[in-house]
N, C-alpha and C positions, 0 to 999 in steps of 0.2 A: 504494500500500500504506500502511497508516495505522500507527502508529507509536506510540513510549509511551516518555516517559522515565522512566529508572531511573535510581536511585541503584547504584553497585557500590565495594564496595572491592578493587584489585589493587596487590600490592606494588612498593614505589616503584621498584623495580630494572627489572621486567616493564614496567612500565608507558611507563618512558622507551624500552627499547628498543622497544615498541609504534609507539611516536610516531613515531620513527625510520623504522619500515619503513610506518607509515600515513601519512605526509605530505599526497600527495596525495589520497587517498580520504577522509582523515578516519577517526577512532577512532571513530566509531559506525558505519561500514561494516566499518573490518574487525574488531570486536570483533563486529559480528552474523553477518560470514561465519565469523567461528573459532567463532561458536555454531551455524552451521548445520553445519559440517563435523564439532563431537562431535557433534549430532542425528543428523545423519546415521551417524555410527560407532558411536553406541549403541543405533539400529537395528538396524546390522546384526551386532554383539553377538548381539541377543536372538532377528534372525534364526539367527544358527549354534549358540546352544546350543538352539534349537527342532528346527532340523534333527539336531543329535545325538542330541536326544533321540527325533527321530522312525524313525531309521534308524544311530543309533549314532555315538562317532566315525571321526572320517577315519585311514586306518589307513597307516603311514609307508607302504606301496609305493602308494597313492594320491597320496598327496603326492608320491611319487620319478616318479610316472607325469605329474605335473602340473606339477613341475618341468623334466622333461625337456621336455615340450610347449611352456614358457615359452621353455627353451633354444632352441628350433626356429622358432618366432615371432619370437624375437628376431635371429637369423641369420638369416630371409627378411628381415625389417626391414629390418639393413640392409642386404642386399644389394640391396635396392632402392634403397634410399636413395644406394648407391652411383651405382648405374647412372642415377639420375636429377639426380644431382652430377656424370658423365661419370666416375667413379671405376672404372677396370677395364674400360675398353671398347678396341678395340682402334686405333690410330693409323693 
């Protein structure tokens, strides 16, 4: 992948604690993955106000429906996660 330096200015505070957590990768991998990750969430922004606008918005008992689904998922999780940890099985 071909590549392009820039100049940027980020404040001195941010930028150390950057260093910090980019050691190993290097500040131009992770300042270009935390630029892929808003790309990608400004996407998907413009995806959901496109959908609202195509079918309205999401109305609280959809959400309370999608919640609950979450709940559900997440308790098969881990009861799997149990059972493949030997967590609950019987002696």
């Amino acid at each position: 992948m071909a590549t392009k330096k820039v100049t940027v200015t980020i404040p001195e505070d941010l930028l150390e604690e950057i260093r910090g957590e980019a050691a190993e990768r290097g500040l131009s991998a992770y300042v270009a993955e935390a630029l892929r990750v808003k790309r990608d969430r400004d996407r998907l922004v413009e995806l959901v106000d496109w959908l609202e606008e195509e079918h309205g918005p999401v109305t609280e008992s959809e959400r309370a429906a999608v919640r609950h689904e979450l709940d559900d998922l997440d308790a098969e999780h881990k009861l799997r996660a149990g059972r493949k940890n030997g967590v609950g099985e019987a002696a």
